[in-house]
VOPAGU-2260 file (C-alpha; in pm, 1 decimal, decimal comma):
REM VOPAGU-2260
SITE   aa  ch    i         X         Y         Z
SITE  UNK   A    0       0,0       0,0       0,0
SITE  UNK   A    1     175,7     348,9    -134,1
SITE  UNK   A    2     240,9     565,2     187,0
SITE  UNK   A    3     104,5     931,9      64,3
SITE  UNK   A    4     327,9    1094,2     323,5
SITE  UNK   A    5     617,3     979,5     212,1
SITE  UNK   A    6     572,3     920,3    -203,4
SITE  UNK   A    7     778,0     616,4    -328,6
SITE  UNK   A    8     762,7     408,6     -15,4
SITE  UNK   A    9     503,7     188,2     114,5
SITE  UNK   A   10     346,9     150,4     414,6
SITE  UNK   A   11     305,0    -174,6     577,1
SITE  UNK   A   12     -53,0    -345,9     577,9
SITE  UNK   A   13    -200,3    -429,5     941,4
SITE  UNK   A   14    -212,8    -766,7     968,9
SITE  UNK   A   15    -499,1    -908,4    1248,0
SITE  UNK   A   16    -421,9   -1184,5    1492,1
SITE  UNK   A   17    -652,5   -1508,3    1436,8
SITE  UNK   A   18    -797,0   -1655,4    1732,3
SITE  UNK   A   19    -859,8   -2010,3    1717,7
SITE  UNK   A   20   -1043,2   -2145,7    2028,5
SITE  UNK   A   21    -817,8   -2043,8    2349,5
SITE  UNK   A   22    -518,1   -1962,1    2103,6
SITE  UNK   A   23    -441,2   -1649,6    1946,6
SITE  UNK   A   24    -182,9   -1629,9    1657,7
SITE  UNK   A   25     -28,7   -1335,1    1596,7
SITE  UNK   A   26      85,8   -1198,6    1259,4
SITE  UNK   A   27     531,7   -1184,6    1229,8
SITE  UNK   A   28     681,8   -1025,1     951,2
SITE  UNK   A   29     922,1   -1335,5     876,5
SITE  UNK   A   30     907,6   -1667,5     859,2
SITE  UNK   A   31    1146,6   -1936,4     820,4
SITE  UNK   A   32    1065,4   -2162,8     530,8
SITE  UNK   A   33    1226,5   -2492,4     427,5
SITE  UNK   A   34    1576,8   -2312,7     523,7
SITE  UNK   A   35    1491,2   -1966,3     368,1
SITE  UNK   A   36    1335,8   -1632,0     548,4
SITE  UNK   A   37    1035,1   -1531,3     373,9
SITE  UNK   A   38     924,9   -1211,9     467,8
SITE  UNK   A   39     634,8    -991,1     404,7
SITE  UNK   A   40     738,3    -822,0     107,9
SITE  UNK   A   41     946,1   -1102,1     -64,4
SITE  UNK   A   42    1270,4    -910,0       1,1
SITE  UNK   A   43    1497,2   -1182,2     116,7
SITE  UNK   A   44    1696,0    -891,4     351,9
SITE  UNK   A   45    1671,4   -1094,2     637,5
SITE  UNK   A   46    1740,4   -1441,4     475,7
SITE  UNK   A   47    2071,5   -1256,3     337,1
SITE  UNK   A   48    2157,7   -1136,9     623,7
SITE  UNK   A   49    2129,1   -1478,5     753,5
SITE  UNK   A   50    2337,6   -1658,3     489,1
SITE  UNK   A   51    2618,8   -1381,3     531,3
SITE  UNK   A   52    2664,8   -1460,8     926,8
SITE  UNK   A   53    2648,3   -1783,2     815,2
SITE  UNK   A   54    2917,4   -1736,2     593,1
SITE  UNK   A   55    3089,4   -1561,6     818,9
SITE  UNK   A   56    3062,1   -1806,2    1102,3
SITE  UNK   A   57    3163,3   -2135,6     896,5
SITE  UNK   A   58    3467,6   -1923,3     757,2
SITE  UNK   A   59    3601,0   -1816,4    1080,0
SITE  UNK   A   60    3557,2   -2191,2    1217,5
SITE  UNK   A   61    3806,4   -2282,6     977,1
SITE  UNK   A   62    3994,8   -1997,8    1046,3
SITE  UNK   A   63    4033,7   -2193,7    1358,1
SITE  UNK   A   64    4162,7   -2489,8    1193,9
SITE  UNK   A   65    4458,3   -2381,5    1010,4
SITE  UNK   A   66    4724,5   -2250,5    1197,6
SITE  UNK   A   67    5088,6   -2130,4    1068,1
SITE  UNK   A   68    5257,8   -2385,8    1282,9
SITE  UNK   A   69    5067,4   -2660,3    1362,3
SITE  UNK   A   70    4747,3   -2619,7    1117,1
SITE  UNK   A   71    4602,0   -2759,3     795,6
SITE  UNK   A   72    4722,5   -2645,6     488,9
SITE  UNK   A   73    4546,5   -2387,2     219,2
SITE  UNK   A   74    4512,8   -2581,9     -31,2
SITE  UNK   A   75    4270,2   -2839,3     251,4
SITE  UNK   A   76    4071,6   -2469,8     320,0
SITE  UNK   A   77    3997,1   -2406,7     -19,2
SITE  UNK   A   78    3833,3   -2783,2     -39,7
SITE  UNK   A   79    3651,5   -2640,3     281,0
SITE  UNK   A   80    3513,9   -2323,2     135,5
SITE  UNK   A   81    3400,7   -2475,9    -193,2
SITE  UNK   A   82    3284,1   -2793,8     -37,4
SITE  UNK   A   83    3124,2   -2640,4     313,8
SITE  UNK   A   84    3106,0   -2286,5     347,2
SITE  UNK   A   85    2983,6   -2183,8     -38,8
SITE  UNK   A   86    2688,8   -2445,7     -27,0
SITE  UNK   A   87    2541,0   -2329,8     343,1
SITE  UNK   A   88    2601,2   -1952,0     259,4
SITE  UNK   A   89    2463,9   -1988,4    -114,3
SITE  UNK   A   90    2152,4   -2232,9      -4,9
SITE  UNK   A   91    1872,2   -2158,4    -199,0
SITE  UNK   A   92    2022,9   -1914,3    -371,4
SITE  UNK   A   93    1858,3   -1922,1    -696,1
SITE  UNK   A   94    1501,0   -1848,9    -474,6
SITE  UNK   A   95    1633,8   -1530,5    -251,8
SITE  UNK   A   96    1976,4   -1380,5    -452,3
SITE  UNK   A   97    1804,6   -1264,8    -781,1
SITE  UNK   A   98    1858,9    -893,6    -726,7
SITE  UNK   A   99    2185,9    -980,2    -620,3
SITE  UNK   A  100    2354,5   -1130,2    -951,4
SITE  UNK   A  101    2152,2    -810,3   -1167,6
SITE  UNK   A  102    2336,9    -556,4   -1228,2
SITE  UNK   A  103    2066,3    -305,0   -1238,7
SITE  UNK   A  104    2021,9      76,1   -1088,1
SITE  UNK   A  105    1805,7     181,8    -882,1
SITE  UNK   A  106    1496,0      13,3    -705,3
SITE  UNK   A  107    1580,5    -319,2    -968,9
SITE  UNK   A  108    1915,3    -485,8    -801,6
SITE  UNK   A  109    1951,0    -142,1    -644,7
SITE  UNK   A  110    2187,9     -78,9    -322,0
SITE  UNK   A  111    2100,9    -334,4    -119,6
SITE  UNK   A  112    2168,6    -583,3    -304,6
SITE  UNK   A  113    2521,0    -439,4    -394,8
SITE  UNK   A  114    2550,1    -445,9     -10,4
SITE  UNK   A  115    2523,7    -756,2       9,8
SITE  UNK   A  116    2727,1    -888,7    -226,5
SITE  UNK   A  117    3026,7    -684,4    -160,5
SITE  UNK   A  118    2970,1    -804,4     234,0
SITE  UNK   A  119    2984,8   -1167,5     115,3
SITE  UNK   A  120    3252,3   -1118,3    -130,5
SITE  UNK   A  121    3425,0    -993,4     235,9
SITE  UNK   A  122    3367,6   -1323,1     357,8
SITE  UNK   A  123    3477,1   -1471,5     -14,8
SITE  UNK   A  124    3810,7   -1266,4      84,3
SITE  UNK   A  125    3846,4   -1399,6     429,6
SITE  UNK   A  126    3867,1   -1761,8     249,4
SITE  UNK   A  127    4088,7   -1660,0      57,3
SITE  UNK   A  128    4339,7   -1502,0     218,0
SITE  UNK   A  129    4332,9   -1848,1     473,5
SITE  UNK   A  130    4365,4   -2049,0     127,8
SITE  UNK   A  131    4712,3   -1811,3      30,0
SITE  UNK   A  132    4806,7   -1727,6     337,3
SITE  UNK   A  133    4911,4   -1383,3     248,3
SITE  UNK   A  134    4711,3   -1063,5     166,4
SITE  UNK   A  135    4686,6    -840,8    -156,0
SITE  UNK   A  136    4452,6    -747,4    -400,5
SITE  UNK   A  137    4127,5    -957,3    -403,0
SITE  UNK   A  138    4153,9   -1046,6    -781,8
SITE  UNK   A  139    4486,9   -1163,2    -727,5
SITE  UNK   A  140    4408,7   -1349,2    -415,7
SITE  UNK   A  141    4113,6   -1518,6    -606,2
SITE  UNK   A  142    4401,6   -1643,5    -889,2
SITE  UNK   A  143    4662,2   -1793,2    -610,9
SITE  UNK   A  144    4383,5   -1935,1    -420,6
SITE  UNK   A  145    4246,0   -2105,7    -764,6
SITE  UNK   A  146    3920,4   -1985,0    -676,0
SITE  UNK   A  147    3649,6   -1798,1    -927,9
SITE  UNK   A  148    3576,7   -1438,4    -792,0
SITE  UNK   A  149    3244,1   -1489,2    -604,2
SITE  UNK   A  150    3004,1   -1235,8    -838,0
SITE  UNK   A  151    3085,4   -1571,6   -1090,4
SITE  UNK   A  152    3043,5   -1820,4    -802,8
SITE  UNK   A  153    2710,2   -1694,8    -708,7
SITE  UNK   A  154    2626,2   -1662,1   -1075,6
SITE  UNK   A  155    2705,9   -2007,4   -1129,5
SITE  UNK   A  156    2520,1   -2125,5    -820,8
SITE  UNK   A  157    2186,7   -1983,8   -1018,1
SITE  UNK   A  158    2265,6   -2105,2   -1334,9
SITE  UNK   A  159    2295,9   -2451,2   -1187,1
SITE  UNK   A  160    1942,9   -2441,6   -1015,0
SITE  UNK   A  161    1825,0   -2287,2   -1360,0
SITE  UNK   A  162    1988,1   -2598,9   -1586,5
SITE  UNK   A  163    1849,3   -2828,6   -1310,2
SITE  UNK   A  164    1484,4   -2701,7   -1363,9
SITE  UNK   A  165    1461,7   -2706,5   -1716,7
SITE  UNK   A  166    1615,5   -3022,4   -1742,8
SITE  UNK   A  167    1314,2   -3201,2   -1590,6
SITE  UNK   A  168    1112,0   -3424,5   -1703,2
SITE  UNK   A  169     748,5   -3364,8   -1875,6
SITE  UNK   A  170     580,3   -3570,9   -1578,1
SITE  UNK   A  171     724,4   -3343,5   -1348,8
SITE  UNK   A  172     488,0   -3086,7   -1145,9
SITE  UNK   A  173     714,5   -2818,9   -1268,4
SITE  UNK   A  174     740,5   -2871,4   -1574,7
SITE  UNK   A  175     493,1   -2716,7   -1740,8
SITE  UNK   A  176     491,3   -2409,3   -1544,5
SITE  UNK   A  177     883,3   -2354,7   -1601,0
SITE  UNK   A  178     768,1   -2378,4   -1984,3
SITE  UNK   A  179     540,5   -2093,7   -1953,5
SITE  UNK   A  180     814,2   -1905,6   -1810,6
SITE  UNK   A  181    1049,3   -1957,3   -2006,9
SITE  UNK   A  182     801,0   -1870,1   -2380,2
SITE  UNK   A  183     684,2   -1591,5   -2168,6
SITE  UNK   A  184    1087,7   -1458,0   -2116,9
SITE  UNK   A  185    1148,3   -1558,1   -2442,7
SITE  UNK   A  186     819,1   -1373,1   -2587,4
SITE  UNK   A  187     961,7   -1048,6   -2390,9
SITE  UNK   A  188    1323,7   -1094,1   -2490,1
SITE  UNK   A  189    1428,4   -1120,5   -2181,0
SITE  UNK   A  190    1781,4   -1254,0   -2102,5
């Protein structure tokens, strides 16, 4: 609902508590899903924010784990950070990150997003500076480490979701309504 107030924001809807017998429910603005935040407005903030502390956590665990002395070694890391901390920071991605791999202005892949992907590309950084065990520039960290630079990591993680749907079979549930889709983006020119 447009706030006229405050023109180009909205202005959340109240939501009633339901009362079943002796039990009242009340309305939250979240809720967690099969593994992914859902809130009100289908923004994903909070699931991102979710999957970067994630992120964050499971990198700094194996922070732990590799030590100069008496550690693992890099090349052991980067099999944990493609293997372990990529898949539970990236789950779901292709559902909640789709404003994060645009590269649009404005309201459409606008700041937030950008946020967000240059606060996990921290975390991508953290990884790999364990993996090298030196610092420098990011690019060049992402070429010792042997890792992709995580704009094409997360890119990748959605094009893998999107080959896995259309590659299903016609007595799947999806199937026909991924086929819509996709004449519908095709119809529009859409890439």
């Amino acid at each position: 609902m447009a706030d006229p107030d405050n023109p180009g924001k909205t202005k959340p809807v109240h939501r009633p508590s339901i009362t079943l017998s002796s039990h009242t429910i009340q309305p939250s603005r979240s809720h967690k899903f099969l593994g992914i935040i859902i809130d009100e407005e289908l923004r994903f903030k909070e699931h991102a924010a979710y999957a970067l502390a994630k992120g964050t956590k499971y990198t700094m665990t194996c922070q732990r784990m590799i030590r100069a002395t008496k550690g693992m070694r890099g090349r052991w890391m980067r099999k944990l950070y493609e293997g372990v901390v990529i898949p539970k920071m990236l789950y779901a991605a292709d559902v909640w990150c789709t404003d994060l791999i645009s590269k649009g202005r404005g309201k459409e892949g606008g700041r937030g997003a950008r946020g967000f992907v240059l606060k996990m590309a921290r975390v991508h950084r953290m990884a790999a500076i364990l993996i090298t065990g030196r610092s420098t520039a990011s690019d060049l960290l992402d070429v010792h480490a042997n890792i992709l630079p995580f704009q094409q990591i997360l890119r990748n993680h959605c094009h893998r979701a999107t080959l896995r749907l259309t590659t299903l079979h016609a007595s799947h549930p999806l199937h026909k309504g991924i086929t819509a889709a996709h004449r519908h983006l095709a119809k529009h020119n859409f890439d």
